[in-house]
C-alpha positions as a printed NumPy array, in Angstrom:
array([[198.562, 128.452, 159.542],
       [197.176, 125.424, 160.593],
       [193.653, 124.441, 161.168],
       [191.221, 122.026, 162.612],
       [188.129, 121.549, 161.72 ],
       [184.998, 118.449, 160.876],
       [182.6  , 117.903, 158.045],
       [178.75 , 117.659, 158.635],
       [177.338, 113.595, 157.898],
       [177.361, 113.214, 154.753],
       [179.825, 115.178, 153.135],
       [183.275, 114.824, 151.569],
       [186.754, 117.19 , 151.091],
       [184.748, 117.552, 147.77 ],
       [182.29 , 119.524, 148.937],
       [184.463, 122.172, 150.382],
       [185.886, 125.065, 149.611],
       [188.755, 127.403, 151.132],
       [187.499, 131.097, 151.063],
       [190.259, 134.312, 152.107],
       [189.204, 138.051, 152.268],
       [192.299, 140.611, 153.951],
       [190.149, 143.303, 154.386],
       [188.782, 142.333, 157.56 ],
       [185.037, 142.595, 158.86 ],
       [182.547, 142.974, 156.186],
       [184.465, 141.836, 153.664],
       [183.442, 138.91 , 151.256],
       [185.542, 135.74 , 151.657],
       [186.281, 134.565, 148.41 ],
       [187.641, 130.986, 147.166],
       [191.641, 131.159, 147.665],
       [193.385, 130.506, 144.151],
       [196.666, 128.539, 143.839],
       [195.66 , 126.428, 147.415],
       [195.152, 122.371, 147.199],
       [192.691, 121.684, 149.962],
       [193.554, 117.409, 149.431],
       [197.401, 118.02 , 149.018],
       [197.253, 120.335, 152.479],
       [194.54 , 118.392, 154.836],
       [195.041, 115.341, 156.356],
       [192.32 , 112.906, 158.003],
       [193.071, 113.109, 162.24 ],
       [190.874, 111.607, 165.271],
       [188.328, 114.526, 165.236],
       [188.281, 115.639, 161.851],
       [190.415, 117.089, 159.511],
       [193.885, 119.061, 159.732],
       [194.17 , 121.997, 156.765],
       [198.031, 123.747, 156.818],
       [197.807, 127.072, 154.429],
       [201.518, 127.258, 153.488],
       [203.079, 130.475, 154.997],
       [204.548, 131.392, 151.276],
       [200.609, 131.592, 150.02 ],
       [200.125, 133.857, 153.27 ],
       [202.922, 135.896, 152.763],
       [201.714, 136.854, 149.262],
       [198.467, 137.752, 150.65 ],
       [199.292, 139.332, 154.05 ],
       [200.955, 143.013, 154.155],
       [202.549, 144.43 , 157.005],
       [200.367, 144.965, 159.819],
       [197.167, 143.144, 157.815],
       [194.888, 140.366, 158.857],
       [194.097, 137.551, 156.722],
       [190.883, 135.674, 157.258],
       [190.624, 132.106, 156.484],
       [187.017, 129.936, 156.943],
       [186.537, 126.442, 155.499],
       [182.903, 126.536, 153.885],
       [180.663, 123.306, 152.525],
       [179.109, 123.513, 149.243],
       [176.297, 121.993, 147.952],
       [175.125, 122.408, 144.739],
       [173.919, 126.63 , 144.842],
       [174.279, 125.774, 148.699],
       [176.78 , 127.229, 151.024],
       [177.411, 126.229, 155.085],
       [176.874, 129.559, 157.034],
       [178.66 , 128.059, 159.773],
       [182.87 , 127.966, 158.637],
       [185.696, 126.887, 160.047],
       [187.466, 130.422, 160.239],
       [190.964, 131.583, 161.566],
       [192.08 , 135.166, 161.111],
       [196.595, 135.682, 160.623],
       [198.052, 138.59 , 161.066],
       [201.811, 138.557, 159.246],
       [202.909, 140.987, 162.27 ],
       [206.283, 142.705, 161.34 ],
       [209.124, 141.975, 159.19 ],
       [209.77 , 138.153, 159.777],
       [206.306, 137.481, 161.353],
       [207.561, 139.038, 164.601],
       [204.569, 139.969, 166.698],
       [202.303, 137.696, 164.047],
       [199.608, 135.594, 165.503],
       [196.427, 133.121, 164.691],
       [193.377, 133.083, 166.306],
       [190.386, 131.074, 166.176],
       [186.759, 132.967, 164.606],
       [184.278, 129.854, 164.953]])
């Protein structure tokens, strides 16, 4: 899953944070474990560039499930209410029928 996204002025990839949640609306994103945010975002015209690995979303995704992805800013107690967010869905066996769509 790739995504694109900016940072407000002022603010660094140390401020953020990558939350997940797979059980869809009104569920709490929480941080995703076992992601690098530096080692998986690189610097483009825009912004920034974020690829979540498919073997992390294959761990997390079941057949048929939806995996929500938003790229939050912290600040201290602080969190951005405005993410980057992407939902997945792993589709069938071998991601046939999968797809990605933008949230915000």
């Amino acid at each position: 899953m790739r995504i694109f996204w900016s940072l407000p002025e002022g603010y660094t990839l140390d401020d953020v944070e990558v939350h997940a949640s797979t059980s869809g609306l009104g569920s709490v994103l929480a941080p995703l474990t076992g992601f690098n945010l530096s080692g998986n975002t690189v610097t483009t015209g825009q912004g920034y560039q974020t690829d979540v690995p498919t073997n992390l979303l294959g761990g997390l995704l079941g057949l048929g499930s939806e995996l929500e992805i938003a790229i939050v800013v912290r600040d201290g107690p602080w969190t951005s209410l405005d993410a980057a967010s992407v939902a997945s869905n792993a589709g069938l066996l071998g991601g046939i029928g999968g797809n990605c769509r933008n949230l915000t």
